[in-house]
C-alpha positions as CSV (number, residue, x, y, z in Angstrom):
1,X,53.8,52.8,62.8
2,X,52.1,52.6,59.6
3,X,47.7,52.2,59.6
4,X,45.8,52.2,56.8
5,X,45.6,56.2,56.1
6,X,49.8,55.6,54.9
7,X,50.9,57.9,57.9
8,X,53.1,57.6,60.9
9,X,51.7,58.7,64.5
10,X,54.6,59.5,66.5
11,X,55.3,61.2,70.2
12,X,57.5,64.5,70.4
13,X,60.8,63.9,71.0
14,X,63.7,66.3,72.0
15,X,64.5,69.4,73.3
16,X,62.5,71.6,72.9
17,X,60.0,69.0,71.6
18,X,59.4,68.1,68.0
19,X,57.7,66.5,65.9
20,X,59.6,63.6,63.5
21,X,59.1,61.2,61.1
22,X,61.3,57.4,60.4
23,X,62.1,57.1,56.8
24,X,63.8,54.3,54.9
25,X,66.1,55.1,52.2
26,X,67.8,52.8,49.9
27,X,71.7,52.4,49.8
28,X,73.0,54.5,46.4
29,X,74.9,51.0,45.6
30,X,72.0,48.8,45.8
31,X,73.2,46.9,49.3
32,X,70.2,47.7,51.2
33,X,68.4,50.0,53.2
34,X,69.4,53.1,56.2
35,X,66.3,54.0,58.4
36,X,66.9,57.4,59.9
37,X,64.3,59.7,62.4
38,X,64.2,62.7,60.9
39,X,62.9,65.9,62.4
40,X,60.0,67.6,60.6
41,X,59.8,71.1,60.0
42,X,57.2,72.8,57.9
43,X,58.9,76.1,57.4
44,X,62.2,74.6,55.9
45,X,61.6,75.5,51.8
46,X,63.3,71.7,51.1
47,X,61.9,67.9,50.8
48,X,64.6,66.8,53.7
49,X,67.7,67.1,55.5
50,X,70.0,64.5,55.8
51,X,74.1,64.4,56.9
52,X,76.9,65.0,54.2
53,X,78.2,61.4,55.6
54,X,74.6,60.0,55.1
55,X,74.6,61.8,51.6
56,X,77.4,59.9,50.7
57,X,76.0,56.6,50.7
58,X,72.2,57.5,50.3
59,X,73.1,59.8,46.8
60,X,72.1,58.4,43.6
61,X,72.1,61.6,41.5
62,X,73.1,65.9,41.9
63,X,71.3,68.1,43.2
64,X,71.3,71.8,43.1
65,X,73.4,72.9,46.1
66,X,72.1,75.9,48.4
67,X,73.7,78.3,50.2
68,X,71.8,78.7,53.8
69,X,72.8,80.6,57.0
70,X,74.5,77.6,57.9
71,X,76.8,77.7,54.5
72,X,76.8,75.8,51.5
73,X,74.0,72.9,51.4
74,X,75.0,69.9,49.1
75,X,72.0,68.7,46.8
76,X,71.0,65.4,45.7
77,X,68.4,63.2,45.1
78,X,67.7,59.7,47.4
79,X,65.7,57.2,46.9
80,X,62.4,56.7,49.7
81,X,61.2,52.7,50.0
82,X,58.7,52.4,51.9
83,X,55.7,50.4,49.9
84,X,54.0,50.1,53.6
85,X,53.6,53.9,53.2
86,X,53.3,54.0,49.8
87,X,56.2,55.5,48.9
88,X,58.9,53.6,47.3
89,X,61.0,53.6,43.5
């Protein structure tokens, strides 16, 4: 829901409620795009989190790994197009 400032306005969702954002990321072999909802949280030290099965398509180059509470974090880097937002390769 893109308007001319290049953000999205979107209702809670969840659980306790959150707030979230949709993001398009281009396919790692060049076949096309994966939109994905992604929750948004402010305090979380990294760009994103995405799935190790979504990583697997989405990942076009390493990343540093981290280890979390959760255990290890793979790295890597994805690419974002969305021109409408202004983001894109």
């Amino acid at each position: 829901m893109p308007n001319g400032n290049h953000e999205q306005r979107n209702p809670y969702k969840g659980q306790p409620s959150q707030p979230w954002v949709k993001v398009r990321f281009e396919k790692a072999a060049g076949t096309g795009n994966v939109e994905k909802e992604l929750a948004v949280d402010t305090g979380d030290p990294r760009e994103a989190r995405i799935s190790s099965e979504n990583m697997k398509i989405l990942k076009v180059a390493d990343g540093p790994n981290v280890q979390t509470n959760f255990g290890l974090a793979e790295g890597g880097w994805v690419c974002i197009n969305m021109p409408e937002m202004g983001l894109e390769k």
